[in-house]
C-alpha positions as CSV (number, residue, x, y, z in Angstrom):
1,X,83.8,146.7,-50.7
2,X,84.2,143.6,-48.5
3,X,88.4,143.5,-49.3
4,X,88.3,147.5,-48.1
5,X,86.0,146.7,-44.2
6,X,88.6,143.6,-44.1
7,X,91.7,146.0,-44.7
8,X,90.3,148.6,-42.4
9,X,89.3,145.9,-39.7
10,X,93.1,144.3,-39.8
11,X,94.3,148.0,-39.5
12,X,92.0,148.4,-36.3
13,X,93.3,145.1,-34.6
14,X,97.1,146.2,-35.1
15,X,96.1,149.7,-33.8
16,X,94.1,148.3,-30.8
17,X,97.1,145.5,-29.8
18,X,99.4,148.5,-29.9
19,X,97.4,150.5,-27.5
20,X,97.4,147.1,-25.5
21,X,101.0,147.4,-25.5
22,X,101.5,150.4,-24.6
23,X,99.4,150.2,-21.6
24,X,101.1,147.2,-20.2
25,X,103.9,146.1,-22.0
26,X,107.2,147.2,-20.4
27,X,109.3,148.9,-23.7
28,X,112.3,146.9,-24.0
29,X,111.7,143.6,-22.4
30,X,107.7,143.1,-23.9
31,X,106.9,141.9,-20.0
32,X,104.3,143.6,-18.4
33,X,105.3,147.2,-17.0
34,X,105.1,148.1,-13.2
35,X,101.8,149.1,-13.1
36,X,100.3,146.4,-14.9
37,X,101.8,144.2,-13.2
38,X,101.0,145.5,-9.9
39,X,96.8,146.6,-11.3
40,X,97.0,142.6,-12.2
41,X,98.0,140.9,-9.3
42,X,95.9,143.6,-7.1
43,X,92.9,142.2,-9.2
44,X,93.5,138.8,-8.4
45,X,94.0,139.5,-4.2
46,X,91.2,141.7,-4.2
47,X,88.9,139.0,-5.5
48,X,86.6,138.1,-2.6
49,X,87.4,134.5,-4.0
50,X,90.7,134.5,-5.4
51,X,92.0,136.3,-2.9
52,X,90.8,133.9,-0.2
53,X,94.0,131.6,-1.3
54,X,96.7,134.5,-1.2
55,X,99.6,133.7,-3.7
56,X,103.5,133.5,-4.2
57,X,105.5,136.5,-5.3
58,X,108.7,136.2,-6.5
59,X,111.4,139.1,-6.5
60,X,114.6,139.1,-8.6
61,X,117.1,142.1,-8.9
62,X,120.6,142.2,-10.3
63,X,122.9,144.8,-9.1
64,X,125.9,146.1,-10.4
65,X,124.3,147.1,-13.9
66,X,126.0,150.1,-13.7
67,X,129.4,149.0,-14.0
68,X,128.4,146.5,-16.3
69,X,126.6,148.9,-18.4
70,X,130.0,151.8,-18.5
71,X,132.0,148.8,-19.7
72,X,130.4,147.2,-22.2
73,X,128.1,149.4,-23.5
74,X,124.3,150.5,-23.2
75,X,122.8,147.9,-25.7
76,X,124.9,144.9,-24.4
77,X,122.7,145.8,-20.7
78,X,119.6,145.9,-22.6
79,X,120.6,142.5,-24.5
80,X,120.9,141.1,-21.2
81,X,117.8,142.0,-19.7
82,X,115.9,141.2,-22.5
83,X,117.2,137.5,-22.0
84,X,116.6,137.8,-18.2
85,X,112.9,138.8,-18.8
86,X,113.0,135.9,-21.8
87,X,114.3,132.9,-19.4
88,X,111.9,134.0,-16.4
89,X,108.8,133.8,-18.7
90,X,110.2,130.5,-20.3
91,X,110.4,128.9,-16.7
92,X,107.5,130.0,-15.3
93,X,105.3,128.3,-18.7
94,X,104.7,125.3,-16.6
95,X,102.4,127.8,-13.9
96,X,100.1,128.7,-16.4
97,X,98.4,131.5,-14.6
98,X,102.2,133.1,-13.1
99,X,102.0,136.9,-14.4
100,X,105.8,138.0,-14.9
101,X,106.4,141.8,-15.0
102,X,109.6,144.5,-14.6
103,X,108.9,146.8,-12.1
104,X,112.2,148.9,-12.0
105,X,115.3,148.5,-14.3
106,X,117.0,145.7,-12.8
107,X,113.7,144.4,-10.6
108,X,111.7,141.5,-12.1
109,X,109.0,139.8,-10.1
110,X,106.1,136.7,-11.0
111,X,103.4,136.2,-9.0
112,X,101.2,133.2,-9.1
113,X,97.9,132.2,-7.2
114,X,97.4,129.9,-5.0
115,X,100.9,129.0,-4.9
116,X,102.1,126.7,-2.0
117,X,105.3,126.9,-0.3
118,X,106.6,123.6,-2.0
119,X,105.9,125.2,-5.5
120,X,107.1,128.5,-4.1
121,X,110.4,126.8,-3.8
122,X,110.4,124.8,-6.8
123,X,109.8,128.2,-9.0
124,X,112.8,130.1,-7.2
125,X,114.7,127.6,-8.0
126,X,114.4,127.1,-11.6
127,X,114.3,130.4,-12.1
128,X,117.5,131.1,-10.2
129,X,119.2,128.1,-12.5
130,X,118.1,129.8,-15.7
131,X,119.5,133.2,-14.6
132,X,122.3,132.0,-12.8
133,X,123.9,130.3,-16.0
134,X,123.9,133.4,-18.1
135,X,127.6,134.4,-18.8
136,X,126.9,137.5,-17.3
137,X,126.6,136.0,-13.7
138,X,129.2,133.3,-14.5
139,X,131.9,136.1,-14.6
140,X,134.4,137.5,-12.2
141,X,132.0,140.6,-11.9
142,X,129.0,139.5,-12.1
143,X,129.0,136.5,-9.6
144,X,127.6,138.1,-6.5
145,X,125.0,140.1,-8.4
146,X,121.9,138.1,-8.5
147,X,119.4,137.8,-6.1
148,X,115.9,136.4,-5.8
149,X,113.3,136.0,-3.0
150,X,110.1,134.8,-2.8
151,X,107.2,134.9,-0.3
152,X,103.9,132.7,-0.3
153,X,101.2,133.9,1.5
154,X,98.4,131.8,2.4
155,X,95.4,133.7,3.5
156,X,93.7,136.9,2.3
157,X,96.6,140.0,1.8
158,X,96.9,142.5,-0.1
159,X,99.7,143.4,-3.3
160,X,100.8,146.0,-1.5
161,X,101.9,144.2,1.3
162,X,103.6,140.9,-0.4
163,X,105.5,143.6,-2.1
164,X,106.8,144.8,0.9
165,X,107.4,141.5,2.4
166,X,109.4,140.4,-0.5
167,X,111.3,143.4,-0.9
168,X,112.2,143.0,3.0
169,X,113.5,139.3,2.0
170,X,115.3,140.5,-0.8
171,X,117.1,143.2,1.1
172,X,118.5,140.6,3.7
173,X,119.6,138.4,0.7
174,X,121.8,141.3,-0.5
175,X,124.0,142.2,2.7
176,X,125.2,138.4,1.7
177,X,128.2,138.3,-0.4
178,X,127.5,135.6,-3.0
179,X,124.3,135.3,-5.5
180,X,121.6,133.1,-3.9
181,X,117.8,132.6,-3.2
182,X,115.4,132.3,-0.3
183,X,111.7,131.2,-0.4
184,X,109.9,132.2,3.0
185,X,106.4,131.5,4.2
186,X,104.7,134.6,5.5
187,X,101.4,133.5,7.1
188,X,99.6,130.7,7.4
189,X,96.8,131.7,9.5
190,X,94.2,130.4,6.8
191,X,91.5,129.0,8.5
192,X,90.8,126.3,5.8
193,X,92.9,123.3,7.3
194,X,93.2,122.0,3.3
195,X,95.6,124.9,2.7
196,X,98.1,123.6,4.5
197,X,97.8,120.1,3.0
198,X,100.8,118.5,1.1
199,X,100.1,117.0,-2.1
200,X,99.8,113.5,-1.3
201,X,96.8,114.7,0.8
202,X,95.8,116.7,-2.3
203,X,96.1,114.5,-4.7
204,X,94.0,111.7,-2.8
205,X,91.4,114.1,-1.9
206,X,90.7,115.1,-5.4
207,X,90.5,111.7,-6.8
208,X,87.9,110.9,-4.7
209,X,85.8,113.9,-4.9
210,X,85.7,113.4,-8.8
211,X,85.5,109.5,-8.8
212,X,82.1,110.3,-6.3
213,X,81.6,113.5,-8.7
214,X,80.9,115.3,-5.5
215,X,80.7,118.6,-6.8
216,X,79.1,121.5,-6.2
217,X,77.7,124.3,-8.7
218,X,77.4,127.9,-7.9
219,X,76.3,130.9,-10.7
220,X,77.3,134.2,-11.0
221,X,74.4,136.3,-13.3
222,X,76.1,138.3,-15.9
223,X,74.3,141.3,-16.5
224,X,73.5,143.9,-19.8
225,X,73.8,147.5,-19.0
226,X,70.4,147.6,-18.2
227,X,71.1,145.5,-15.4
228,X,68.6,142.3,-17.3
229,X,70.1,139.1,-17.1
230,X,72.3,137.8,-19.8
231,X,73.4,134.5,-18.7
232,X,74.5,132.8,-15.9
233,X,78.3,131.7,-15.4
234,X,78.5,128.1,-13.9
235,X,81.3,128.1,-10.7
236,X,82.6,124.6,-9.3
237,X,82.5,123.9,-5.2
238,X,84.3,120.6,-3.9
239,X,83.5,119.7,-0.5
240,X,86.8,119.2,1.1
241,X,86.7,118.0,5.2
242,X,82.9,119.5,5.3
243,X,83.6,122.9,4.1
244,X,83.3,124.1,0.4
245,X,86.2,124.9,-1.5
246,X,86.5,127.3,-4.2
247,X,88.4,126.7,-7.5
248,X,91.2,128.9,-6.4
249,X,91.9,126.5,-3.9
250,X,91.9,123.1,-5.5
251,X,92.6,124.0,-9.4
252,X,96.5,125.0,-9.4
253,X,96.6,121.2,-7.8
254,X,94.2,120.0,-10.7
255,X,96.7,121.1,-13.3
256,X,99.6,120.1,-11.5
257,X,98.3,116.6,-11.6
258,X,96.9,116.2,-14.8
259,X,93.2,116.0,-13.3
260,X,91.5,119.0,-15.7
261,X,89.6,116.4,-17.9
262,X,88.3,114.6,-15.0
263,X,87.2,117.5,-13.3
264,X,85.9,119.7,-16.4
265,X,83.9,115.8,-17.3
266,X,82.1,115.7,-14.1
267,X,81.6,119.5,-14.1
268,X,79.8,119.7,-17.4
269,X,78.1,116.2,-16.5
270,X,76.9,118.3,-13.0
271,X,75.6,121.0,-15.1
272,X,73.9,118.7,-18.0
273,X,71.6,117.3,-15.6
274,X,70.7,120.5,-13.8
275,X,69.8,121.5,-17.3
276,X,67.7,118.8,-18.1
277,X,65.7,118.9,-15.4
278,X,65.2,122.9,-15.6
279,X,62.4,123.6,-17.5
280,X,63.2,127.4,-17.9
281,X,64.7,129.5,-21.1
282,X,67.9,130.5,-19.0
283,X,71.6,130.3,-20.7
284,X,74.3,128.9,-18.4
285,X,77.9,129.3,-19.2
286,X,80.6,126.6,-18.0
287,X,84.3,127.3,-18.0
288,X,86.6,124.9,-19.5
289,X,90.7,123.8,-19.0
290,X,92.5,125.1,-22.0
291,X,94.2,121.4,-21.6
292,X,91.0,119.7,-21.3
293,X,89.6,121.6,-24.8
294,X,92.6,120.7,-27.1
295,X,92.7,116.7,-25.3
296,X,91.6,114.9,-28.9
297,X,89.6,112.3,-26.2
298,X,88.1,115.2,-24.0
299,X,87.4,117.1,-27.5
300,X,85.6,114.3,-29.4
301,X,83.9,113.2,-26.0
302,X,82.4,116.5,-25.4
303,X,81.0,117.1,-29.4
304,X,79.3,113.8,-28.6
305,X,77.2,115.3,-25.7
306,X,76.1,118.3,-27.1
307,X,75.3,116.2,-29.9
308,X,73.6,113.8,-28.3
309,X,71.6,116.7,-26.2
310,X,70.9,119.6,-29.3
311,X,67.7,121.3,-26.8
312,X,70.4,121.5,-24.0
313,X,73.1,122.5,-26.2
314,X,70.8,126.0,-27.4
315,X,71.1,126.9,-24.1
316,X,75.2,126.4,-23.4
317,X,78.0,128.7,-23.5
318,X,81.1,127.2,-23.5
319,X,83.6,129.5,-22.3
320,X,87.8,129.5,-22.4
321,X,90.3,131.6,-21.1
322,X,92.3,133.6,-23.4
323,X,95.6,131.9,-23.4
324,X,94.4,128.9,-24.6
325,X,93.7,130.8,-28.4
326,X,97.8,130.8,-28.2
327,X,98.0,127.1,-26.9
328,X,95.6,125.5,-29.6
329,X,97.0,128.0,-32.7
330,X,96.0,127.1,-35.8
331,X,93.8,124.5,-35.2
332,X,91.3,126.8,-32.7
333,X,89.4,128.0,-35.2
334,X,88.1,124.4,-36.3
335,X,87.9,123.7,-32.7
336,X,85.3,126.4,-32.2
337,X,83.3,126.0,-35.3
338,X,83.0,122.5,-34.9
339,X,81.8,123.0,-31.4
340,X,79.3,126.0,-32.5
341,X,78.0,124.2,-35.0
342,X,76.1,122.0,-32.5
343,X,73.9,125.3,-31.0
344,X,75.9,126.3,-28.8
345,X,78.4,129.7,-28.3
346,X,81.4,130.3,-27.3
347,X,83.2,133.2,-25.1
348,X,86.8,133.4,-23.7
349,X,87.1,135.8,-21.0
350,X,90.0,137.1,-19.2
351,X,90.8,139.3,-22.2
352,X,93.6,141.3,-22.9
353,X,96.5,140.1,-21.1
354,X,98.1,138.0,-23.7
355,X,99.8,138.9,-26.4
356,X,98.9,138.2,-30.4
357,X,95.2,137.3,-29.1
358,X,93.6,139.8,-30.9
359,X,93.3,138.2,-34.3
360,X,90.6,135.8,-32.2
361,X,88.5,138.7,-32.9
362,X,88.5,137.8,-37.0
363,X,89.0,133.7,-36.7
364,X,86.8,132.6,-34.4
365,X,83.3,132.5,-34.2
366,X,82.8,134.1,-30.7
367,X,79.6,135.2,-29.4
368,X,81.1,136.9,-26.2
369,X,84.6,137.9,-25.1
370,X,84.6,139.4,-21.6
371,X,87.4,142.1,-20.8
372,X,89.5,140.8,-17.8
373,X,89.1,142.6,-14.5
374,X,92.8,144.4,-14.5
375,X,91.7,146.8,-17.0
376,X,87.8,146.8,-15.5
377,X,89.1,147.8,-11.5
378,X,89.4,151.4,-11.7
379,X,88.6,152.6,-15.2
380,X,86.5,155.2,-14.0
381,X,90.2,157.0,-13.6
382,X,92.7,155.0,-15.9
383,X,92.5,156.7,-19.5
384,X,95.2,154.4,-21.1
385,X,92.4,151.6,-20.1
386,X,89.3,153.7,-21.3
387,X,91.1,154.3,-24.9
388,X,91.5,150.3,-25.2
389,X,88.3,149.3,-24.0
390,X,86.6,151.7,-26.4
391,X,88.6,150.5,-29.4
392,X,87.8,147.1,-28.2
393,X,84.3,148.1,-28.1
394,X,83.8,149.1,-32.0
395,X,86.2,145.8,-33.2
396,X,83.6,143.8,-31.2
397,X,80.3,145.8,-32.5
398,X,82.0,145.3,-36.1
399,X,82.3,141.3,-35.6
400,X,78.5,140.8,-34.0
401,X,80.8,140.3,-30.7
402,X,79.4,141.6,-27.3
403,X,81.9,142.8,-25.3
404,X,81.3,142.2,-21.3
405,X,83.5,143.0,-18.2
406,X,84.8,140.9,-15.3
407,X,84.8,142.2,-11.7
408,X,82.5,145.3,-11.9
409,X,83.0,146.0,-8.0
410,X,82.4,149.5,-8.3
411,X,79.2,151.9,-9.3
412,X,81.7,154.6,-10.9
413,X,83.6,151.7,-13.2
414,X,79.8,150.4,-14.4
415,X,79.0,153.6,-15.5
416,X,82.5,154.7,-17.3
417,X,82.1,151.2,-19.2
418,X,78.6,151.7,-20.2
419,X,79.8,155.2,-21.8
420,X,82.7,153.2,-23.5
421,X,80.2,150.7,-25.3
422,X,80.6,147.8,-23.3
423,X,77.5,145.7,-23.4
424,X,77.4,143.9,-20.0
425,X,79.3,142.6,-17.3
426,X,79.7,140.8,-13.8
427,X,80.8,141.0,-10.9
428,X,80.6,142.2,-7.0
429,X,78.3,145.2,-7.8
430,X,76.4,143.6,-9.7
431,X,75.9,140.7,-7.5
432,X,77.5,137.4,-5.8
433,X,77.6,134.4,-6.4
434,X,74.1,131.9,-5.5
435,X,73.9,128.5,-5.4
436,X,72.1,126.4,-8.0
């Protein structure tokens, strides 16, 4: 009886990552399609906080396909776009949270937050290197035919409009009569003065805010569908020149210099306290680095505290976004068990977007998994979304998983997931984030 629920389980993960795929995946490349792409970077924008920080978007096209594709066939065009789509994912790996999709047959664009001008360049670059050497643009033919531009906007925007903006740069790159690149800086109205900070500044800055752990925490409650309190998820503030500072603004810079395990160290220390001193029954959930969670020091430094701490731990959710199930492979599970073992749960939330992450479902020991907010925004009309989320909802309920939603901004999409099963969720309509 077990073997026959665990066949019919595995049968239901390989039918629900197909659906997945189908919704976003572009067929012949595996990328995301055009309107995933475009529903996931609109997500991120129209995040009263993410969006605050604007982004880069990057546009590539190749022309002359055509001719290409009359001379040497239709599967050596696909061949080559496949390895297109395969070297822009490849270079982008270092950006961690880029999103790479194909939004026409020869148009490939990446978008990634909070990116600065500096790294705006430094992406175009590498990316135009890693096309540029394909044989393909090395011939007689095919010299002239690649093209790639790429706007950073600092300050709120919209999808919509970078799209524009980049396909306007693009455009004006194409009446030239050689293959090249062009990064270009749209606005940089943002009233933070930090935004506009090199990385020197950056880098100096954030040492000292973590060596005086001067941080901040903020909550966000995260609701059942009875609108009772679940938990409450645990967001970091720096104070930067006397104003606070969301994550989007300082994190891309915490990667980029190897900062995570301080941060996520003085963070969790930060919300330790708080929790000692609280005398209530209230769960708090904390985010943590995919980098910091598989560091063998951070790892073995953080079993100690809850250890040390086993009331505290009861009340901790330790939470994980979804990529890092790929990054730690085989060894996740033990992570998480090990970690569980001392009372507390574990979640990963921005799920769906990567690929081969639905085996996490049978592996790990999750208590929550929260469904990220590109398939949440406008459910109420997607039925590609609705049909995934509901399958998602019984693999869940068959695994003692509850399933919650990220950015519930609107009453209609609330009410659509609660008829698909989904247990709970956060977000805008459900209310903003307090102080703690």
């Amino acid at each position: 009886m077990a073997g026959k629920l665990e066949e019919q389980f595995a049968e239901k993960l390989v039918l629900t990552e197909e659906l997945r795929k189908r919704s976003v995946k572009d067929a012949l490349t595996g990328i995301l399609n055009r309107q995933a792409f475009d529903d996931r970077i609109a997500n991120v924008l129209q995040d009263e906080e993410r969006g605050e920080f604007g982004g880069g978007l990057l546009m590539a096209q190749i022309s002359g396909l055509d001719g290409f594709n009359k001379k040497n066939g239709r599967n050596a065009a696909d061949l080559l776009l496949v390895d297109i789509a395969r070297r822009i994912s490849k270079t982008v790996e270092p950006w961690p949270e880029a999103t790479v999709g194909r939004r026409s047959g020869t148009v490939f664009c990446v978008f990634v937050p909070a990116c600065d001008l500096a790294q705006s360049r430094r992406i175009t670059e590498a990316c135009f290197r890693a096309m540029a050497s394909l044989p393909f643009f090395l011939s007689e033919e095919g010299h002239d035919r690649l093209h790639i531009a790429m706007v950073t906007h600092v300050g709120r925007t919209s999808a919509d409009e970078m799209l524009q903006q980049a396909d306007q740069l693009l455009r004006s790159l194409q009446h030239q009569s050689r293959s090249n690149w062009e990064v270009e800086q749209i606005d940089s109205s943002s009233h933070q003065p930090y935004n506009h900070w090199s990385e020197g500044n950056w880098q100096e800055s954030l040492q000292q805010v973590l060596k005086g752990q001067q941080v901040e925490l903020f909550y966000q409650t995260v609701y059942d569908m009875n609108q009772q309190p679940v938990f409450r998820e645990v967001f970091a503030r720096l104070r930067l020149l006397g104003e606070l500072a969301s994550a989007e603004a300082f994190l891309p810079i915490v990667e980029r210099f190897d900062l995570h395990v301080d941060f996520d160290k003085v963070v969790f220390e930060t919300l330790m306290l708080h929790l000692q001193k609280d005398g209530s029954n209230t769960r708090y959930c904390v985010n943590l680095s995919p980098r910091s969670l598989l560091d063998e020091d951070f790892f073995r430094w953080l079993l100690d505290t809850l250890k040390a701490l086993p009331g505290v731990t009861e009340r901790l959710i330790l939470e994980v976004p979804e990529r890092t199930v790929l990054m730690g492979g085989q060894a996740m599970p033990s992570l998480v068990k090990r970690l569980v073992q001392t009372g507390c749960r574990f979640s990963i939330d921005h799920f769906g977007i990567v690929s081969r992450s639905m085996t996490s479902l049978h592996e790990l020991e999750l208590d929550y998994i929260k469904i990220d907010g590109s398939f949440v925004r406008g459910i109420s009309n997607n039925q590609g979304n609705q049909f995934y989320i509901r399958t998602l909802t019984m693999l869940a309920k068959s695994r003692d998983i509850t399933l919650l939603a990220q950015d519930v901004e609107q009453k209609e999409d609330w009410q659509k997931l609660r008829e698909l099963g989904v247990q709970g969720g956060q977000g805008y309509y459900l209310g903003r984030p307090q102080r703690l």
